[in-house]
C-alpha positions in Angstrom: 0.0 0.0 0.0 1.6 3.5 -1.0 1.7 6.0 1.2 1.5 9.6 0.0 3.6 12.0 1.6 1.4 15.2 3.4 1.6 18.8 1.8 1.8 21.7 3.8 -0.2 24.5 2.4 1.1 27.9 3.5 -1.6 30.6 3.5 -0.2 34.4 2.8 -0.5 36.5 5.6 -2.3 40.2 4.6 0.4 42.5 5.4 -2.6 44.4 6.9 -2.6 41.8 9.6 0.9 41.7 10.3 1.9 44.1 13.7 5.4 45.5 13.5 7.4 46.6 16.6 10.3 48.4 15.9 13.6 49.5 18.7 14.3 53.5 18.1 16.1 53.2 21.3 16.5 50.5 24.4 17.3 47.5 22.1 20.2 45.3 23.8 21.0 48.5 25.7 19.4 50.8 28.9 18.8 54.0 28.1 17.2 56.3 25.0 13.8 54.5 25.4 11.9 54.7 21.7 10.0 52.2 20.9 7.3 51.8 17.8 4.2 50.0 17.7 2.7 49.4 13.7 -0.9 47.8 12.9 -3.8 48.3 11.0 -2.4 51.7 9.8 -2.2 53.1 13.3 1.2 53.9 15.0 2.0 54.6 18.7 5.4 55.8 19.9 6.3 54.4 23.3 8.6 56.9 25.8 11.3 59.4 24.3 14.4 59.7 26.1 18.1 59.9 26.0 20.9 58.2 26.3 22.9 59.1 29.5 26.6 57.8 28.3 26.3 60.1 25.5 25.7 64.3 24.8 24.2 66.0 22.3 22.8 64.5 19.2 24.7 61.5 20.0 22.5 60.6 22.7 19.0 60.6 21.0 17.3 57.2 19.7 17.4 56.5 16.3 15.0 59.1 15.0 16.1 59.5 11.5 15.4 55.8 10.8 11.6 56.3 11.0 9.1 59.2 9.8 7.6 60.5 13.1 4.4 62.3 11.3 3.0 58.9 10.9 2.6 58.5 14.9 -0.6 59.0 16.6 0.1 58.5 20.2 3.0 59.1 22.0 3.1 58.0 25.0 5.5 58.6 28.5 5.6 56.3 31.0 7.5 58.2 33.6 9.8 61.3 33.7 13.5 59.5 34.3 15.7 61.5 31.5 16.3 58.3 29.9 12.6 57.7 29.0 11.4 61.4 28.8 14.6 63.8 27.6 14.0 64.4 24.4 10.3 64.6 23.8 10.8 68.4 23.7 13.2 67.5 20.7 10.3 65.1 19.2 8.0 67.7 19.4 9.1 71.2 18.4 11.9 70.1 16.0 10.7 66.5 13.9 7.8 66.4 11.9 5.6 64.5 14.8 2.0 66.0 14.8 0.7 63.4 17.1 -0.8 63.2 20.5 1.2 62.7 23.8 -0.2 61.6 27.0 1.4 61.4 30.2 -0.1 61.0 33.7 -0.5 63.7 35.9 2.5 63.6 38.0 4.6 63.0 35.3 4.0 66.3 33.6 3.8 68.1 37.0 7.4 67.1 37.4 8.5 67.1 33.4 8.8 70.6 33.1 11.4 71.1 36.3 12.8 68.5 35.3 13.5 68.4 31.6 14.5 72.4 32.6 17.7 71.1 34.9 18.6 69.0 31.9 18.6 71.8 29.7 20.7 74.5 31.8 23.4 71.4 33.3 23.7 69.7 29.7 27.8 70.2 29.2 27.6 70.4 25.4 28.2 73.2 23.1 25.3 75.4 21.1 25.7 73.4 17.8 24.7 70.0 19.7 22.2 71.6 22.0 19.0 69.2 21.3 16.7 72.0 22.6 16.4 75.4 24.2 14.0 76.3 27.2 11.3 77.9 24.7 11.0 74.8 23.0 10.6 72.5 26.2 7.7 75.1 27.8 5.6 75.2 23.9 6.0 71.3 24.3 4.3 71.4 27.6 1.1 73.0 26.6 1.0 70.2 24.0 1.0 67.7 26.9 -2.6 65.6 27.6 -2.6 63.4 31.3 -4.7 60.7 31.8 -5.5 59.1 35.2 -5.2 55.8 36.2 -8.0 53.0 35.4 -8.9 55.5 33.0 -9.9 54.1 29.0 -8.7 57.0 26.7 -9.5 56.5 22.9 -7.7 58.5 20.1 -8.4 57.2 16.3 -9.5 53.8 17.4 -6.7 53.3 19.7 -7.5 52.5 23.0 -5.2 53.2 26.1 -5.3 52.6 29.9 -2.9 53.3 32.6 -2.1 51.2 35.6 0.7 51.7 38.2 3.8 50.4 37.2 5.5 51.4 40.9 8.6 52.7 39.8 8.5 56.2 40.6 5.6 58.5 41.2 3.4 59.0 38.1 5.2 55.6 36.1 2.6 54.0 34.3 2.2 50.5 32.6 0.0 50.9 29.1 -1.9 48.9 28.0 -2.8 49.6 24.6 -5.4 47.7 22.2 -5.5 48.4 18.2 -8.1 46.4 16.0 -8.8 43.9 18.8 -4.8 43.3 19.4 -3.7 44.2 23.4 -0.3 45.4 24.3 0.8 46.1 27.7 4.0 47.8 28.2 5.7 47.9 31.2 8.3 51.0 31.3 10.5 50.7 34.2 8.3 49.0 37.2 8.7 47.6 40.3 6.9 44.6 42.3 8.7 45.5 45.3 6.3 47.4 48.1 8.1 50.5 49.5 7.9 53.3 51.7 5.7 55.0 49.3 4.8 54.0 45.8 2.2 51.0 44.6 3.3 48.4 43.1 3.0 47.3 40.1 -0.5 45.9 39.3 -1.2 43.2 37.0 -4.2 44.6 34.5 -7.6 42.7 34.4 -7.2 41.4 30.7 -5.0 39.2 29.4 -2.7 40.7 26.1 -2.0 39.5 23.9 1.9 41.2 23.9 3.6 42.0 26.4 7.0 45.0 26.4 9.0 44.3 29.4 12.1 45.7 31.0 15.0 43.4 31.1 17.7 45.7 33.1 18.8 43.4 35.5 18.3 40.3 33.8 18.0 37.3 36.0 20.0 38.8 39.2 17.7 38.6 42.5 17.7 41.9 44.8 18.4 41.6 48.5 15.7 41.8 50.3 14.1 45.5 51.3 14.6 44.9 54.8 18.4 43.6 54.9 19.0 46.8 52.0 18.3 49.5 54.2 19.7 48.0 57.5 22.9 47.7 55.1 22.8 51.3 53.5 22.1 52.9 57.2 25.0 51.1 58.7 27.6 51.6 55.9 26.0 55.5 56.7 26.7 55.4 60.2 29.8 53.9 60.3 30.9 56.4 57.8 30.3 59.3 60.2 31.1 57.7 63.1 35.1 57.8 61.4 34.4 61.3 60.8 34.1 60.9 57.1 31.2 62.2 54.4 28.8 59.6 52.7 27.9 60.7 49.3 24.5 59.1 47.6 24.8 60.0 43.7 20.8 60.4 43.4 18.6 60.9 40.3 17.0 64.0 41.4 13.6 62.6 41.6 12.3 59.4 41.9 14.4 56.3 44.4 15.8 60.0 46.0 12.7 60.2 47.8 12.3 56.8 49.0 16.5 57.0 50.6 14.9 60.4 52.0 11.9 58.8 53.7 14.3 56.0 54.9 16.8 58.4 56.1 14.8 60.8 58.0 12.6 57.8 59.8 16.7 56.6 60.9 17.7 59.7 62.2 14.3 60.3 63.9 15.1 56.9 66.0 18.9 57.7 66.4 18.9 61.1 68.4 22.9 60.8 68.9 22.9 61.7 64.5 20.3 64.7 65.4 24.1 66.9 65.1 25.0 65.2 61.7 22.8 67.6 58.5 21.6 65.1 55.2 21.4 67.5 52.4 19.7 67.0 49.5 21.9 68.7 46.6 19.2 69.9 44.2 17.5 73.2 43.2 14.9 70.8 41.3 14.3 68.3 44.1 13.4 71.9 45.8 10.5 72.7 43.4 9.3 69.5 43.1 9.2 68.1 46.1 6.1 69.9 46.1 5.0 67.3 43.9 5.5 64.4 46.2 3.4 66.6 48.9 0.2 67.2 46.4 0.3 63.7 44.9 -0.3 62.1 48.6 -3.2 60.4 47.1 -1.6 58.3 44.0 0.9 56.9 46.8 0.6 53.7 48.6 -1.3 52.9 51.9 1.7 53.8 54.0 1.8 57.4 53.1 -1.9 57.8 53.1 -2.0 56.8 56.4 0.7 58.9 58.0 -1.0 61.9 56.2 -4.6 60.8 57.8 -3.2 60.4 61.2 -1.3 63.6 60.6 -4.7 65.1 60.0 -6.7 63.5 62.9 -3.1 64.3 65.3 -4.3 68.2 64.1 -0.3 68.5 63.0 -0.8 68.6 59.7 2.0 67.3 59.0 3.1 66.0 55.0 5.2 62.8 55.2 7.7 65.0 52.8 8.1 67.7 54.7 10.9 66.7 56.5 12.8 68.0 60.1 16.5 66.2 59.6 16.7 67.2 55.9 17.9 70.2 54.3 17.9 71.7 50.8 20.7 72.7 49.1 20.4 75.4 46.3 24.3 74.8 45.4 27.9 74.4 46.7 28.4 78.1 47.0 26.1 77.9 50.1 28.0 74.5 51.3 30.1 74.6 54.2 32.1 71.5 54.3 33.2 71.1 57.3 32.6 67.9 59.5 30.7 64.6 58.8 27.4 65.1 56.3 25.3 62.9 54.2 24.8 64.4 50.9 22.4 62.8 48.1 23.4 64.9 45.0 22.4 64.6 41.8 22.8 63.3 38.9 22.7 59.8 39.2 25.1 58.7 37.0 28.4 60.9 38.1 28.5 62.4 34.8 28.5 65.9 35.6 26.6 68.3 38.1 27.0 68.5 41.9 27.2 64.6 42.5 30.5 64.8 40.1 31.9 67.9 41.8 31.9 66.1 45.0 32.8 63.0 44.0 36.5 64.9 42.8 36.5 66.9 46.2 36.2 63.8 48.3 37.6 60.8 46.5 41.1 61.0 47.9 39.8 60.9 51.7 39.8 57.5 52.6 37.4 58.4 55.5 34.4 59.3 52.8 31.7 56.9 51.5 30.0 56.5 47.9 27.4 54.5 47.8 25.7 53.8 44.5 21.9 53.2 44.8 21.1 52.8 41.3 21.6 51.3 38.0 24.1 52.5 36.5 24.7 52.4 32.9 28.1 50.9 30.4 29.8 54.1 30.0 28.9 56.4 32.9 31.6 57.4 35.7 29.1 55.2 38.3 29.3 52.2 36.1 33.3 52.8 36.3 34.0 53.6 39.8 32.5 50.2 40.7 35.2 48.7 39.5 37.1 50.7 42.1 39.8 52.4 40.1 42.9 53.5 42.0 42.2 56.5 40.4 39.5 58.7 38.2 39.8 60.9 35.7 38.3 64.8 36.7 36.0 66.7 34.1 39.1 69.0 33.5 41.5 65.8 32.9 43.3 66.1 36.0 44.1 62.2 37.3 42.8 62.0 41.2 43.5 59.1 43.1 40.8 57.4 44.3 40.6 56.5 47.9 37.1 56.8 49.5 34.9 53.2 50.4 32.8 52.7 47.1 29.9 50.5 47.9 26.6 49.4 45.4 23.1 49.1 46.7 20.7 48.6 44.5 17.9 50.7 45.4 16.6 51.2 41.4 13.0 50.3 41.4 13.3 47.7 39.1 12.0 44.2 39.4 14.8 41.3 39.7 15.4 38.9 37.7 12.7 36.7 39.8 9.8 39.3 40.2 10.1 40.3 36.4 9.5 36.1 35.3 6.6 35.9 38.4 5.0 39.0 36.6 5.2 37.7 32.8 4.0 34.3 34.0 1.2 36.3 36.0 0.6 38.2 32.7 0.3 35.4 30.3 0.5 36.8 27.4 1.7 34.9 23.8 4.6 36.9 22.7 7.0 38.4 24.9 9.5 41.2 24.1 12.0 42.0 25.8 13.7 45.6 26.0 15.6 48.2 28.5 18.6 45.7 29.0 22.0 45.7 28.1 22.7 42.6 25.8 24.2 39.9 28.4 21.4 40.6 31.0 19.0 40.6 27.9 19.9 37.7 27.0 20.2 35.5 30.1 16.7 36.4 30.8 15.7 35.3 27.2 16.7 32.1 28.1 15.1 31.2 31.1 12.2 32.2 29.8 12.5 30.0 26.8 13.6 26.9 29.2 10.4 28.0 31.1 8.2 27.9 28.4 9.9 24.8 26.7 7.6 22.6 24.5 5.4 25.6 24.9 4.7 26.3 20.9 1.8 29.4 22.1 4.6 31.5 23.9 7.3 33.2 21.8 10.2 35.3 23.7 11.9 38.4 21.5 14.8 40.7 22.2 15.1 42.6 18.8 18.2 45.0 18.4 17.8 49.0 17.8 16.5 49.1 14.0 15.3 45.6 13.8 11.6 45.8 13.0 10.2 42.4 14.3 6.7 41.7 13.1 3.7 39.5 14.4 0.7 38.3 12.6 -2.6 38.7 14.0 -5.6 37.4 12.2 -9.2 38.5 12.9 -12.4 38.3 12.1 -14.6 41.5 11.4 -17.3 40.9 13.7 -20.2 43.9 13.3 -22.9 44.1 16.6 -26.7 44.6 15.7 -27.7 47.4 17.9 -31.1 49.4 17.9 -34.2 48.6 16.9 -32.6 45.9 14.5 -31.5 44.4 18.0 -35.0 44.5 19.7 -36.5 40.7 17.8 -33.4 38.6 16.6 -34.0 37.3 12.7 -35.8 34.2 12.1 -33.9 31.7 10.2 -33.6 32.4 6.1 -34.5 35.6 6.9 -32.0 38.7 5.8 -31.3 40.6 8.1 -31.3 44.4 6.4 -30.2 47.6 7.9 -26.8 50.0 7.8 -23.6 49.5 8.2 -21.3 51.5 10.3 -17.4 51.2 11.2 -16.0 53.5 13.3 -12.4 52.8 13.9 -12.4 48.6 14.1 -15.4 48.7 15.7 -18.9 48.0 13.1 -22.5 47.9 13.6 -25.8 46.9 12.2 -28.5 49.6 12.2 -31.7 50.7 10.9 -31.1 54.1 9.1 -33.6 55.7 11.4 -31.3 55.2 14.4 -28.1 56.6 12.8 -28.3 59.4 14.6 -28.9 57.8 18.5 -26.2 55.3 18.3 -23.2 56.9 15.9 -24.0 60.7 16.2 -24.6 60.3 11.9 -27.2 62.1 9.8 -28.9 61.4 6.6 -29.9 63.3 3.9 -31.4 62.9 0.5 -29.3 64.4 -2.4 -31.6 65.4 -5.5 -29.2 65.8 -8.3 -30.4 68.1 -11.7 -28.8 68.1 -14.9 -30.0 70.2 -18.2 -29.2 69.2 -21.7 -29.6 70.8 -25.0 -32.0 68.3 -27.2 -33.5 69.1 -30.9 -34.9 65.6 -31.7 -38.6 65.0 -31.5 -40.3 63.2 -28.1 -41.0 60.0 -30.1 -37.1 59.9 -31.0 -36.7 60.3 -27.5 -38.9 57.6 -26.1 -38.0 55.4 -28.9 -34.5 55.4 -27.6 -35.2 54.7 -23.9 -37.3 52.3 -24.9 -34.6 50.4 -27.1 -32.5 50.8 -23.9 -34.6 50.5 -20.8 -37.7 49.4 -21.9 -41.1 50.6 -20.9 -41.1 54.4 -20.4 -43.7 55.8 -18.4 -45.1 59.1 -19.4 -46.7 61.4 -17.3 -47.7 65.4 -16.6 -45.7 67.4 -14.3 -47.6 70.2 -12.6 -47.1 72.9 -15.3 -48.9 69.9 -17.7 -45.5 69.9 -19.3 -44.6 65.9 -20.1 -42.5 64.1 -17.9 -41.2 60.7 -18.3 -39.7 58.3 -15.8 -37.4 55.8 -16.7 -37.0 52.4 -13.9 -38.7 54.8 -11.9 -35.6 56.3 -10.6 -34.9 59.1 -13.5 -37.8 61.8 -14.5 -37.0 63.9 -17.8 -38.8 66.6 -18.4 -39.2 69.2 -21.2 -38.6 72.6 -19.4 -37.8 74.8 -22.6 -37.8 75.0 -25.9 -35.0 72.3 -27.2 -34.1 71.6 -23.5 -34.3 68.5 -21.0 -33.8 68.6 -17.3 -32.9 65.4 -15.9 -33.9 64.4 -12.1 -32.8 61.7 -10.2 -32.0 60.7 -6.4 -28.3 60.6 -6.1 -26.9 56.8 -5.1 -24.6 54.5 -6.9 -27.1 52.7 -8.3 -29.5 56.0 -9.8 -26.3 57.2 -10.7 -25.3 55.0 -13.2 -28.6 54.6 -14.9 -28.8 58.5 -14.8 -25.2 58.2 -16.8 -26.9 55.6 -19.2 -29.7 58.2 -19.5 -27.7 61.5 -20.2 -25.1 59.3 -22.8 -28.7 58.2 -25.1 -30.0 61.5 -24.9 -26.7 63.7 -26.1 -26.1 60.8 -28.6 -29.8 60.9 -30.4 -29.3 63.3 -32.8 -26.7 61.5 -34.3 -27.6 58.0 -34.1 -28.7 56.1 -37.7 -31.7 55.0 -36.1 -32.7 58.7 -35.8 -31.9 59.0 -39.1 -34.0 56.6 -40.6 -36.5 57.0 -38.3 -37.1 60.7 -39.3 -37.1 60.0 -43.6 -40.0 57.9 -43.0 -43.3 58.8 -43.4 -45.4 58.6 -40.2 -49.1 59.8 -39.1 -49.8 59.2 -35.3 -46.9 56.7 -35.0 -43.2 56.1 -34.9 -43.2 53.0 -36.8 -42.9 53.1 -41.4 -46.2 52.5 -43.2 -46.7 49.0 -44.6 -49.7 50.3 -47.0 -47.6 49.9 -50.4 -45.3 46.8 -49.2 -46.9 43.4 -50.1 -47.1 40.7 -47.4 -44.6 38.5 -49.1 -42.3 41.6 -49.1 -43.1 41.8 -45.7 -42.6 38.4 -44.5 -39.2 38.2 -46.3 -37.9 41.1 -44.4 -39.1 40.6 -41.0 -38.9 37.0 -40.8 -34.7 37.7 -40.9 -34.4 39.3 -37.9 -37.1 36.8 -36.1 -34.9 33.8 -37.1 -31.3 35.3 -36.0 -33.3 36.0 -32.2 -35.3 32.4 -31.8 -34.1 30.4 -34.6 -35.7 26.6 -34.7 -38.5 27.8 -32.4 -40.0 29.9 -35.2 -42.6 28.7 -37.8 -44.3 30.7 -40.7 -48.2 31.1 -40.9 -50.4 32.7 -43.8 -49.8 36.5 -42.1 -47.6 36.0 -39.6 -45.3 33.2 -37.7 -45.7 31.3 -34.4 -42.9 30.7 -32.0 -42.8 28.0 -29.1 -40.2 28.4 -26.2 -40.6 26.1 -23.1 -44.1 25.3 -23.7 -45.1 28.8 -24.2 -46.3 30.1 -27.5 -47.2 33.0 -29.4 -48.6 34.2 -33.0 -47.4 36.8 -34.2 -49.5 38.7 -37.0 -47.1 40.7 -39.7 -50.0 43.0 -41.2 -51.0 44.4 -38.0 -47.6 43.8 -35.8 -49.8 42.3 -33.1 -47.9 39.4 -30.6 -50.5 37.5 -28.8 -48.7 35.5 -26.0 -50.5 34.8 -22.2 -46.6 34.7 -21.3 -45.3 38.3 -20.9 -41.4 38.1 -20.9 -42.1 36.4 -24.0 -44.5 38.8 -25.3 -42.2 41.7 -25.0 -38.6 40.4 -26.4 -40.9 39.5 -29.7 -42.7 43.2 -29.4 -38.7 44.4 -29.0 -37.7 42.4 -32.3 -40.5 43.5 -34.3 -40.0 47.1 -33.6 -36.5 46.6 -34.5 -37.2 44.8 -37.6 -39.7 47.6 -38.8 -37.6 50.2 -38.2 -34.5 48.1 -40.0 -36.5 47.0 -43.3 -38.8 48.7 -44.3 -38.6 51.6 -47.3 -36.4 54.8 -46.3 -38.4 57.0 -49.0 -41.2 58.6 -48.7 -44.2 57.4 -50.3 -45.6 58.9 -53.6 -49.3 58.9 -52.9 -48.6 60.7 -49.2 -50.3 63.8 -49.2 -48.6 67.2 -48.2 -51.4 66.9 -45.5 -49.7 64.3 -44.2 -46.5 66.0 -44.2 -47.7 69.0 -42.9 -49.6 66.7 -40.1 -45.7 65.6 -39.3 -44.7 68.6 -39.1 -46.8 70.1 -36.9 -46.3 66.8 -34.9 -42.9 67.4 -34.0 -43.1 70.9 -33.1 -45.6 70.0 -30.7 -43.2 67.3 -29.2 -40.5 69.7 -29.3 
């Protein structure tokens, strides 16, 4: 027994169906977050930022790989420079016209904070990426949107949920043409001092964006961090030395604050010692943190309450122990301090400046509390150098304790594959990770989901479109009255159809304007040609084209005709026509058919023999003179070429028999007599053909000029 070997049949995907995700920035790397989102001809731009390792131009994602004007959304999902930085630059100097959303906290703290980044970026005019003007007309561009809250712009639906990195971070998820994406940004699963955590949204999508930054490494536990970060601080100062906390200025700064106020309230010997925070901007924001009391966790809610009911008042970030510091001019440094300066990553600013004053002293601290990025002075220092180059190129040796303490509030390597297990969703892509985390992640996910065919893992590069198919089937509701009695069986089911975005219904006409906010409206569409034939040329014509023409009066007793019942022509003037019909696709083309026979009469042959034939009181040639044999010969042509074998010949006429159904047909009166109709008429159609085809183009000799002059009058009348 043969066996025939199976064929796979590969059906083509519509390119319509296919999504495409393309890296702009944050592909095997951490830092200038940009990524794109392609389907069903909508596009959404996902965070803005820069790259801290680099200056300048240098430092923005890959912008001139893509045409921005084609994004409708843009959205931020927190205000950290490398997801935010250059969304003034997006804005005011691309060709972007889209929408950008942001929540409220965000853009509360954008503007300060995108400002500092302006006025402290070391690089020179020509490589400026924006000026202050261009950051505040970005800003009035700016939309928020709350959390829990279902914003829809061109058919693209978005919803923000806490992502617990810092305040305002959100996780989007997004939904175009039935396909849901949720992307993280930078979140945390870890419960602190004041942020929520990162919540895992109600539906399941169907792709999920995740962060990958520190790959599979495991955190050390809340608890045993700041135990460890408070003694490293107090031994520090207990050897008379100066602890120095590189900070970003806003964001983990205010959860080290909260940490390091509650220690020194339960430590009154350190009550002598000042913690300064080193930042103009943490200054104007910090208002901020003291507004948004109610997007913070249950731990800040409820020292504000008790605050309240204690009648103190008091704002869990307003603080006794710790003081602001405009700038180093008003520093004295002089005895132990704690100082958390920014920027984060040492590359310049105060946190740099101190870092060069202190680093020979083998009695100071710096402890690194964040991630810190290939390239930076933090990511270097770890390494602890026996010496570091200053910004002016001087060589300093490096003495001072360097510790790391990961206090970035991003998930571990643990919490981040708990969470994409919790999400569930088919296709996971990774991003914000330099490539050896990136990739170690990658595969235990993939050993995780082994034999797992549903669940696909991606880490595409910067550039590297990836694209996923998504079929799906257009689905349209029946709303309205159509929905009131569901349609029997066989029974067609009539109404409008309306698609707004992806989304299509089923309506009755009459409810348009209830459920979709549409009109309707008749359009009556006129058209006046010039015509000099006679009405019997003109009704002969239709005739031969439409068939019955039904004639009627119009008010003015003026005759009208109306063709399928959709067209009426009437004789307004003197050698003029106006045609009237109701505009749709289908009355339009007949009223095209209509307007092509009447500008072509005048010249057709059959107008030409029609009108050098003598005629009293009808269209069709006199048969007096023309013998029946004559007759017969002539007409009997054209009635063989349409029903061949079916036809036989009589004494006056001929009989023809099709399916059982006959008819005589009498040639010296033109009469068909037939009880079937369709019948009747096609041999009524031949005949007048024939008649108008054979029979003599001159006049007759024994017509009287009364009958011309009837003729005459005839078509003047008509005309």
């Amino acid at each position: 027994m043969s066996k025939r070997k199976a064929e796979t049949v590969e059906i083509p995907v519509d390119p319509s169906d296919v999504l495409e995700f393309t890296n702009l920035g944050a592909g095997n790397e951490v830092g200038r977050s940009c990524h794109i989102i392609q389907f069903k001809g909508k596009t959404v731009m996902l965070d803005a930022g820069v790259h801290p390792a680099y200056t300048g131009l240098a430092a923005l994602p890959f912008y001139d790989e893509f045409d921005l004007s084609t994004v409708d959304v843009l959205l931020i999902s927190h205000f950290h420079l490398d997801h935010a930085a250059s969304l003034p630059y997006v804005m005011q100097k691309t060709n972007f016209r889209g929408r950008v959303f942001m929540t409220h906290p965000t853009k509360a703290i954008y503007k300060w904070l995108l400002s500092d980044f302006v006025r402290v970026s070391n690089v020179g005019p020509d490589d400026q990426l924006y000026e202050e003007k261009d950051l505040l007309a970005s800003y009035e561009k700016i939309e928020t949107i709350d959390y829990h809250s279902t914003v829809i712009v061109d058919g693209i639906k978005i919803t923000p949920y806490h992502a617990g990195h810092v305040l305002g971070a959100a996780m989007f998820f997004i939904e175009i043409a039935g396909v849901k994406i949720l992307f993280t940004g930078d979140y945390s699963r870890e419960e602190d001092r004041h942020l929520n955590v990162a919540e895992v949204p109600p539906e399941k999508p169907d792709i999920m964006i995740t962060e990958s930054t520190y790959g599979t490494a495991a955190h050390q536990p809340r608890e045993e961090k700041e135990n460890r970060l408070t003694h490293l601080i107090h031994s520090t100062l207990r050897r008379g030395g100066r602890a120095l906390l590189p900070v970003f200025a806003l964001g983990r700064a205010q959860e080290l604050l909260l940490i390091l106020e509650e220690y020194w309230t339960n430590h009154p010997e350190l009550h002598s010692v000042p913690i300064y925070y080193a930042s103009s901007l943490a200054r104007k924001c910090m208002a901020v943190y003291q507004t948004y009391i109610n997007m913070m966790n249950d731990n800040i809610r409820r020292k504000f309450r008790e605050g309240q009911e204690k009648g103190e008042g008091r704002n869990p970030f307003i603080f006794k122990h710790i003081q602001s510091l405009r700038s180093l001019e008003r520093f004295e440094d002089v005895g132990p301090c704690v100082m958390l300066a920014s920027p984060g990553m040492l590359q310049n600013g105060v946190s740099r400046e101190l870092l060069e004053r202190w680093c020979p002293d083998p009695r100071n601290s710096l402890l690194v509390t964040g991630y810190s990025v290939e390239g930076t002075m933090a990511k270097h220092i770890l390494n602890e150098p026996p010496e570091i180059q200053s910004l002016s190129g001087q060589a300093l040796p490096r003495r001072m304790q360097v510790e790391e303490l990961s206090f970035a509030a991003h998930v571990d390597g643990r919490q981040n594959q708990e969470f994409i297990h919790a999400i569930g969703a088919r296709h996971i892509i990774l991003v914000h990770g330099e490539q050896n985390n990136m990739g170690r992640l990658k595969s235990n996910l993939m050993s995780h989901y082994k034999g797992n065919d549903q669940v696909k893992i991606y880490n595409p590069r910067n550039c590297e479109p990836l694209q996923l198919p998504f079929r799906s089937d257009k689905i349209a509701k029946t709303i309205g009255s159509l929905a009131t009695k569901p349609p029997a069986n066989g029974v067609i089911l009539s109404g409008v159809l309306v698609q707004k975005d992806f989304g299509m219904s089923v309506m009755a006409a009459e409810d348009l304007r209830e459920f979709s906010g549409l009109v309707t409206s008749i359009v009556v569409e006129k058209q006046r040609v010039r015509f000099g034939a006679g009405v019997s040329l003109l009704v002969f014509h239709l005739e031969q084209m439409f068939g019955a023409v039904r004639k009627e009066l119009d008010e003015e007793k003026r005759p009208m005709f109306k063709v399928m019942d959709t067209v009426t022509i009437r004789c307004v003037e003197e050698y003029e026509l106006e045609i009237e019909w109701v505009g749709n696709v289908m009355n339009d083309s007949i009223a095209d058919a209509v307007l092509a026979i009447l500008l072509g009469v005048e010249s057709s042959p059959a107008s030409v023999k029609l009108t050098n034939q003598s005629c009293s009181h009808s269209h069709y040639p006199s048969h007096a003179n023309v013998t029946p044999a004559l007759r017969l010969e002539r007409v009997l042509m054209f009635l063989e070429a349409q029903f061949g074998e079916w036809l036989t010949s009589t004494d006056v006429g001929c009989n023809i028999v099709v399916d059982d159904h006959k008819a005589s047909v009498n040639l010296e009166t033109l009469e068909v007599e037939c009880g079937f109709e369709p019948l009747r008429s096609r041999i009524k159609a031949v005949l007048e053909r024939a008649v108008g085809t054979v029979a003599p183009f001159a006049r007759f000799e024994e017509e009287s000029d009364r009958d011309d002059e009837e003729v005459k009058e005839e078509d003047e009348d008509t005309r």
